[in-house]
C-alpha positions as CSV (number, residue, x, y, z in Angstrom):
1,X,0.0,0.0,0.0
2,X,1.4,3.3,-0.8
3,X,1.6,6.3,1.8
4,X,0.1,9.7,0.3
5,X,1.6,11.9,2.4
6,X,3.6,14.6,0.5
7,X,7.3,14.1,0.6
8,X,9.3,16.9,2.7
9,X,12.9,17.6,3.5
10,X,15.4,15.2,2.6
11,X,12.9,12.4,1.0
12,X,11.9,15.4,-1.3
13,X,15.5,15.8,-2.0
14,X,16.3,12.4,-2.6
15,X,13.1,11.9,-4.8
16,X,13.9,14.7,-6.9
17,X,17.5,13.0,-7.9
18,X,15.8,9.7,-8.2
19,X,13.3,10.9,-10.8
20,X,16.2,12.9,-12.6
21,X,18.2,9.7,-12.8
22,X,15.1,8.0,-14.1
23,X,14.8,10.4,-16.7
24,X,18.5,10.2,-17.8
25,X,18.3,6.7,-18.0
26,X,15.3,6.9,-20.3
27,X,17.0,9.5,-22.2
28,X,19.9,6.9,-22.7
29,X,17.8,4.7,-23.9
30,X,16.2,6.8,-26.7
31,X,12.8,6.4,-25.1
32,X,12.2,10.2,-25.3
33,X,8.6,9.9,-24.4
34,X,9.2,7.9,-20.8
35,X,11.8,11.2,-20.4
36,X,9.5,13.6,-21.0
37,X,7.6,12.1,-18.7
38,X,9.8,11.5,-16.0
39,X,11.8,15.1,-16.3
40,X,8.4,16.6,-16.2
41,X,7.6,14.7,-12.9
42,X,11.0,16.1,-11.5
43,X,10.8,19.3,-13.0
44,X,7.6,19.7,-10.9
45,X,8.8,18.0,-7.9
46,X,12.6,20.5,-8.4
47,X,10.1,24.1,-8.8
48,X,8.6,23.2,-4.6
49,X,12.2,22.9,-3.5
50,X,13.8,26.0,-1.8
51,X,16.8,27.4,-2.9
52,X,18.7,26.0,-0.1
53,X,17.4,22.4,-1.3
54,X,18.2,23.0,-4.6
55,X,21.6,23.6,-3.7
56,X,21.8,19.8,-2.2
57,X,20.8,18.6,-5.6
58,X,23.8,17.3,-7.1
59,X,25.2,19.8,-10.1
60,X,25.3,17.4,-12.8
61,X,21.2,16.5,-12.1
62,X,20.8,20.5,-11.6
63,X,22.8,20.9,-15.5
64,X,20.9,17.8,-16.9
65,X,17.6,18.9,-15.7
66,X,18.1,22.6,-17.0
67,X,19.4,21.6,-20.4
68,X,17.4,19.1,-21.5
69,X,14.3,21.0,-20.2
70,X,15.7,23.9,-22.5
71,X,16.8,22.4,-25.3
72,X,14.7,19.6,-26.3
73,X,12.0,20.1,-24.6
74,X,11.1,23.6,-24.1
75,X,8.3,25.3,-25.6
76,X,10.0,26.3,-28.8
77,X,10.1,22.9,-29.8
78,X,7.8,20.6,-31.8
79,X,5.6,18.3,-29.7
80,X,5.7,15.1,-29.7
81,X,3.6,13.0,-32.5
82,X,3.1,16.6,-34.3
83,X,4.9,15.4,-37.5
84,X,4.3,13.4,-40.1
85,X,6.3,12.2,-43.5
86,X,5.3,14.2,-46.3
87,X,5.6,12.9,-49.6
88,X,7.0,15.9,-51.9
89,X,4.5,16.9,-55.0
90,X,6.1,16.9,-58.1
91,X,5.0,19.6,-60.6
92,X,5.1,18.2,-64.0
C-alpha cells in the first residue's frame, strides 16, 4: 500500500535525484517519451524545493535537468507525435 503523504525535507530531496536519474536513463535509452515524462515529474517536484534544497541537488542532475528542459523540450520545440512524413508533390 502506498503512503500519500507529500514528501518533505530530505525524502523530497532524494526523490527529486531519483526521478532525474530516471529520466536520464530513459533518455539513454532513446525512449524520449518515458523522459519527458519523467523530467516533467521532476521538473515539478525540483520548482517546490527552496533554494537551499536545490543547492543539495547534485550539479550534474541540476545541468541535466536545466538543459534538456531547454533544449529539447522547451516550448519552442515541436511536440511530440506533431509530425508526419510528407511525400513531396512533383509539378510536371
Amino acid at each position: 500500500m502506498k503512503d500519500d503523504t507529500p514528501l518533505a525535507g530530505d525524502a523530497l530531496i532524494k526523490e527529486v535525484c531519483r526521478r532525474i536519474r530516471v529520466a536520464r536513463s530513459y533518455w539513454d535509452a532513446h525512449n524520449n517519451s518515458a523522459c519527458r515524462r519523467e523530467r516533467d515529474r521532476a521538473l515539478q517536484l525540483y520548482n517546490t524545493l527552496t533554494k537551499e534544497q536545490k543547492e543539495k541537488i547534485p550539479q550534474v542532475l541540476r545541468v541535466w535537468l536545466r538543459y534538456r528542459s531547454e533544449k529539447y523540450f522547451g516550448a519552442d520545440r515541436t511536440p511530440p507525435g506533431g509530425h508526419t512524413k510528407r511525400k513531396k508533390k512533383r509539378n510536371r
